[in-house]
N, C-alpha and C positions, 0 to 999 in steps of 0.2 A: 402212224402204226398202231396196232391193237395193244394194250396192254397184255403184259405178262397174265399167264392163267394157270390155274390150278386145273389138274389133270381128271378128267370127266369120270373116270374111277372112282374117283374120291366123293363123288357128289353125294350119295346115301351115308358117306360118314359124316361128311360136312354136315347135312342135314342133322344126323342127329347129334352133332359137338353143337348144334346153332341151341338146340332147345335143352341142353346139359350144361354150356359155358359159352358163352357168346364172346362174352369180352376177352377171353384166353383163344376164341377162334380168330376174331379182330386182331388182336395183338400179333400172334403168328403169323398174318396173313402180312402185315407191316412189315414184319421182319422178316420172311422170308422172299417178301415178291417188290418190295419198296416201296416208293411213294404212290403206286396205282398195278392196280391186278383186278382181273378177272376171278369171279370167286364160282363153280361149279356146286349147287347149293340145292340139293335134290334136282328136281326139275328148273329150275334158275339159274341163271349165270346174275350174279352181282358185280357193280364196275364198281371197286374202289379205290377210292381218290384220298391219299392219306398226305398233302402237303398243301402250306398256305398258300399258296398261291391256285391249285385245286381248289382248297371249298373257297376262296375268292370270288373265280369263276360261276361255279356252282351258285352259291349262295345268294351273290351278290350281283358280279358285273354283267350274269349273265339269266340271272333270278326267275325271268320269265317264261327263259323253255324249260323251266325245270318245277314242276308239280308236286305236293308232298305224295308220301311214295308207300312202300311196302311199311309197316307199322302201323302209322296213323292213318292208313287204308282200312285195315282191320278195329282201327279203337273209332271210326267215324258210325259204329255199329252202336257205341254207346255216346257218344259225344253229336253223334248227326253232322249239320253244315256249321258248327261252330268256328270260333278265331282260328283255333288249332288245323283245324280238318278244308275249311272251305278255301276254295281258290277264285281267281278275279276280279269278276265287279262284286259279285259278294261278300268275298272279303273284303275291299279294299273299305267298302261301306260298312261295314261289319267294327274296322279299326280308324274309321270318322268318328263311328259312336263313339266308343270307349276312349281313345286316346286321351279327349279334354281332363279324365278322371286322372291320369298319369303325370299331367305336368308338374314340373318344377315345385311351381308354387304353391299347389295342392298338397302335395307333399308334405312341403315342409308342413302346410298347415295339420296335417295328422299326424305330427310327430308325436305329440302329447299321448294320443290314442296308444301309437306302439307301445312307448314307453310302458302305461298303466298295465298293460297287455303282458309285459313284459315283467315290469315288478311283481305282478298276480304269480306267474309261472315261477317266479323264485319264491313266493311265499307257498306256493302248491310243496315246490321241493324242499322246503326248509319243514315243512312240517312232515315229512317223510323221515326226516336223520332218524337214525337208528332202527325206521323201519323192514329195512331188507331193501334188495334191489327195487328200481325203477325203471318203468319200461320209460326210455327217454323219447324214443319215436313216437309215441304214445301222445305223452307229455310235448313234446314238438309239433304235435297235430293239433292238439287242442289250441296249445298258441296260436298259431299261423291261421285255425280257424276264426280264433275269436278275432284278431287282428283281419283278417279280408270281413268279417260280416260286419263290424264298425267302422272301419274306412272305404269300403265299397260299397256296402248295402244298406248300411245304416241299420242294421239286425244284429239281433243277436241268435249265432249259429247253434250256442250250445246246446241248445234244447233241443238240436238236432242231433244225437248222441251216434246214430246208425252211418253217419257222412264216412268215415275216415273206415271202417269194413266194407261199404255201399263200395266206395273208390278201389280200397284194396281186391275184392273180386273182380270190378271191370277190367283193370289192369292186369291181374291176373290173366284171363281168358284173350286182352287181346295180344300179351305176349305168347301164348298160345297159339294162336292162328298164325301170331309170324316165326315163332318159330318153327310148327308144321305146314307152314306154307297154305293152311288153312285146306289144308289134304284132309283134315276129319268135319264131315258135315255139320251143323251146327243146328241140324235139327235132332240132331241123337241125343239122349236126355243123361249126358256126364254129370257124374257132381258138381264138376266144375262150370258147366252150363247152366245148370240149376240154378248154383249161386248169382252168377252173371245173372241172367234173368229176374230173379230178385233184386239184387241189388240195382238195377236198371228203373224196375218199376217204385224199387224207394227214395230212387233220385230225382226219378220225375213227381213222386209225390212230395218233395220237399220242397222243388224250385216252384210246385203249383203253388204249394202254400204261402210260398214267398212271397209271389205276386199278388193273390189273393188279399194278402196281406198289406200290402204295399196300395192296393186299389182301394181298399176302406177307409185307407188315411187320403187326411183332406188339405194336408200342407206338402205346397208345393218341396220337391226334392230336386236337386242338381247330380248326383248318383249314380253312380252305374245301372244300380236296379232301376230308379227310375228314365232314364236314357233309353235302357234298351226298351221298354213297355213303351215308351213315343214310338222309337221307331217300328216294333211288331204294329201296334195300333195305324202305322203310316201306310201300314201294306196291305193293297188292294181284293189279297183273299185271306179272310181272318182267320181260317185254315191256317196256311202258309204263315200268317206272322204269329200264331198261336206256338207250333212244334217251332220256329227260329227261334222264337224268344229263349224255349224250352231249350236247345241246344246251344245257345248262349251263355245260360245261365249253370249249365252243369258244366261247359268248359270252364268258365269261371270260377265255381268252385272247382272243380279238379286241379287247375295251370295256378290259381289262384295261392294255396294250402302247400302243396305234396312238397314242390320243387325244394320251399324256402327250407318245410322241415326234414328232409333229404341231408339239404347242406347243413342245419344246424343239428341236426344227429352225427353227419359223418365229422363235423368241426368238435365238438365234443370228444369223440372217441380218438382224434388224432392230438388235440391239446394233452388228453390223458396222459396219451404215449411217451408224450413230450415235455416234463416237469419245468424247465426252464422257458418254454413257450408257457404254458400254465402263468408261472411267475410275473412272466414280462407282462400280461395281458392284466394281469390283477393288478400290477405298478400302476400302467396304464390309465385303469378304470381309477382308481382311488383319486394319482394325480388328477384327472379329468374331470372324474365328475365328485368330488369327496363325497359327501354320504347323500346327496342330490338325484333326482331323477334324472337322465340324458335329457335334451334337446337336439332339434336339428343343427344348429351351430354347433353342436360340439363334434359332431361327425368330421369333421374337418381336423381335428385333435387327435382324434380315436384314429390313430396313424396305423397301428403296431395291428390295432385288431382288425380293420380294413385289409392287411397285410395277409394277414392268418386265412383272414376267409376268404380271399383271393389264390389262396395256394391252396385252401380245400378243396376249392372248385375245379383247380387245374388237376388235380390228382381225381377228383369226381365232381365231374362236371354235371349242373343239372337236368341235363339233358343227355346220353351216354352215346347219340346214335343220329344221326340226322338222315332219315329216306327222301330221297327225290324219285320223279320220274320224267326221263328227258321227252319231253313232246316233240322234238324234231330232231336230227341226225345232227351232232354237235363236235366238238374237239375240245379237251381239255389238260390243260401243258403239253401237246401232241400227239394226244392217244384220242383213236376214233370212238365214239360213242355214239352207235346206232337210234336211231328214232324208237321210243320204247321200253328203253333200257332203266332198270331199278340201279340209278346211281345213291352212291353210302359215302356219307363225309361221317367220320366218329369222332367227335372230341377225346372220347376216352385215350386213345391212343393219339390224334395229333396231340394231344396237351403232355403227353411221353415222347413225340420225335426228338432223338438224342440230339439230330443236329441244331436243336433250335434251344432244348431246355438240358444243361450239363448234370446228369446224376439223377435223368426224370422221375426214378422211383423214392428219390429222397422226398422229405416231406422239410423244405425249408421256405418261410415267409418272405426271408430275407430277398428272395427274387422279385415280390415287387416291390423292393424298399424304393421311394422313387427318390434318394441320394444315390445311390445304385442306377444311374442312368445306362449307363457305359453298356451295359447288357442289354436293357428294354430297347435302347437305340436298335441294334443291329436285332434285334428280335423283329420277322415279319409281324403285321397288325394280326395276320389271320392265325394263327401260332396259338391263341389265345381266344376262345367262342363259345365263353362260357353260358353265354345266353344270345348265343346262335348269329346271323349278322345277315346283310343286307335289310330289304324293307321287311321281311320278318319277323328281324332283330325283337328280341321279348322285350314287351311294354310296359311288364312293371315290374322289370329290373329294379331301377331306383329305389321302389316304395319293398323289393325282398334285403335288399343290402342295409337298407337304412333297419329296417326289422333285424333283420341277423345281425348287426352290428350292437344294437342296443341289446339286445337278449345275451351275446357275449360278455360284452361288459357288464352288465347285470349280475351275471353268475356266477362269472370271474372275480369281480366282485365282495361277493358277500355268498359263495356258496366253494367250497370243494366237493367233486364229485370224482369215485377214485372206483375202478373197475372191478367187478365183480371177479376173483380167480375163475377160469376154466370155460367164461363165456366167448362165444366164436361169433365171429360179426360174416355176413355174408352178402357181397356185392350182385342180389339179385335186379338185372335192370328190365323195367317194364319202362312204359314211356319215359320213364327218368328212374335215378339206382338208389334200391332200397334199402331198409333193414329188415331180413326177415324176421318176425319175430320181436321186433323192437332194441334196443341197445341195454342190457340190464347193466344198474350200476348202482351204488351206494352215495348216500349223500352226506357230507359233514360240514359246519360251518367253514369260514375261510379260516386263512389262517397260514 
């Protein structure tokens, strides 16, 4: 049978509740039409599929007829055939490169790096006390930057100061196109096109420089950066491995940065909320690591903050929106899905299906306590896709959790940070959900 549908009347207002509140459109469309609907969305109809055993199929069991979709259709304008954007044999060669740089045991070996990474950003904040607010997103991006240019690239990013506006515009413009359905041409000269366009040509003049840079040194590298410069170099028109590389290298830094400091801005502003979470997490840190830097061994300890930031993720996940597009005429939990069709799995809202998480707008850790079995048991796997799932599934999961996990305990730590009166935090999602504006807040020792 077809899924349930929203009434073709409604499609110009849908249209524009998609580019004024997306995730309040998402969310009503769960509750009013259930686990899968038809959405009437200007000129579009959207299938979505809001239960786990849905993005399952989608995702995973059936991964193949399903193509990235409406969103990152429009952000492959900045991004090109990157990991994000490309499908196939492209891809799949694409995630040969890179993978080796994600294992295990790589990891651990860059623990050290986060770590430093990590103390630096509470010495940034500590020398802020008493100065007035802190834009924390800000401060969240410089982290995550400095951390991917030393554990990926063997660079140091910060001298690239323009990355973290560079991204904010492209994002910008391509939540733009999806949510006008990319109804305004893109050759009409908007502010907001402008900026894009800028910030386009200062991305690609950063990752030239990278390379550039990367090609005068004479010692051998193991690398991401250097990985991807073999295989551009591997392919037969230097054209062609010239703009890969490039498109490589800009998802990388985009997928790389945004997501971790997403989570570790919205993990902040919900600790705040929560003085007793706050407490638990400084116990924590002190028991764990007394006045010591982390290591990768102690991740296995850091119980309570693994915890925390596994519920930030379910309440804002780093990803808010997952587009497919099905290449062949498919069925999913028995609803027909035409050949062609812009299917929608959203985190944001399966990680609130009531029937799976009790009180989904609470904000409690305690759900993945793992003594707390009794509940994750009967919880489906897909219920929870906070970094997406099938062959997909994000690749440097491991190396964002182990980062956000040291930066909490960190801060948690040896820093209180307590919110500025009257500031408004707003859930803007472009390929993942932001802050707009950054998170202003005040800093005081612990305590």
């Amino acid at each position: 049978m077809d899924p349930p549908s929203s009434p073709r009347a409604t499609a110009i207002g849908m249209l524009m509740r998609m580019g004024r509140d997306r995730l309040g459109m998402m969310t009503d469309a769960a509750n009013r039409y259930g686990d899968a609907s038809r959405l009437a969305v200007g000129p579009k109809t959207l299938y979505f599929f809001n239960h786990p055993e849905h993005a399952k199929h989608v995702l995973a069991d059936n991964a193949g007829n399903y193509h990235k979709g409406i969103g990152l259709v429009h952000a492959r304008r900045a991004l090109g055939d990157g990991l994000l954007t490309s499908e196939g044999d492209l891809w799949r060669k694409q995630r040969k490169v890179v993978q080796p740089a994600f294992q295990s045991r790589r990891i651990a070996l860059q623990a050290g790096v986060v770590a430093q990474e990590a103390a630096g950003l509470v010495k940034r904040l500590r020398g802020q006390i008493g100065a007035g607010p802190v834009n924390v997103l800000d401060e969240m991006t410089t982290l995550t930057l400095g951390v991917l240019g030393r554990t990926l690239l063997d660079t140091d990013l910060g001298r690239h100061t323009s990355i973290g506006d560079s991204f904010a515009a492209v994002q910008d413009q391509a939540m733009f196109e999806l949510a006008s359905l990319s109804a305004v041409p893109t050759w009409i000269p908007l502010p907001r096109q402008l900026r894009f366009r800028r910030a386009r040509r200062d991305l690609g003049r950063i990752v030239d420089q990278l390379v550039a840079g990367r090609r005068s040194q004479t010692s051998d590298r193991d690398d991401v950066l250097s990985r991807l410069i073999v295989s551009a170099d591997a392919e037969p028109d230097p054209a062609v491995g010239r703009q890969r590389l490039r498109d490589e290298l800009v998802t990388l830094l985009l997928a790389g940065h945004e997501t971790t400091a997403s989570t570790l801005s919205w993990a902040l502003y919900l600790i705040d909320q929560h003085p007793h979470v706050r407490q638990r997490l400084h116990d924590e840190a002190v028991e764990v690591l007394g006045d010591r830097l982390p290591v990768f061994e102690d991740l296995h300890q850091l119980r309570y903050t693994s915890m925390v930031l596994e519920e930030v993720m379910r309440l804002y996940p780093p990803v808010w929106i997952l587009p497919r597009k099905a290449q062949a005429a498919d069925e999913v939990g028995g609803y027909r899905v035409p050949a062609g069709a812009d299917v929608l799995v959203c985190p944001y809202t399966l990680h609130r299906h009531p029937a799976f998480w009790p009180e989904p707008e609470r904000f409690d850790p305690s759900r993945f306590d793992p003594d707390r079995s009794a509940g994750a048991a009967e919880r489906p796997r897909y219920a929870y896709i906070p970094f997406g799932a099938g062959p997909r599934f994000c690749v440097g999961n491991h190396l964002g959790m182990m980062e956000a996990a040291f930066v909490i305990a960190l801060v948690m730590r040896d820093l209180r940070m307590d919110k500025v009166p009257g500031y408004r935090v707003v859930a803007e999602p472009m390929l993942s959900l932001r802050i707009r504006g950054g998170l202003p807040m005040t800093v005081s020792p612990a305590g």
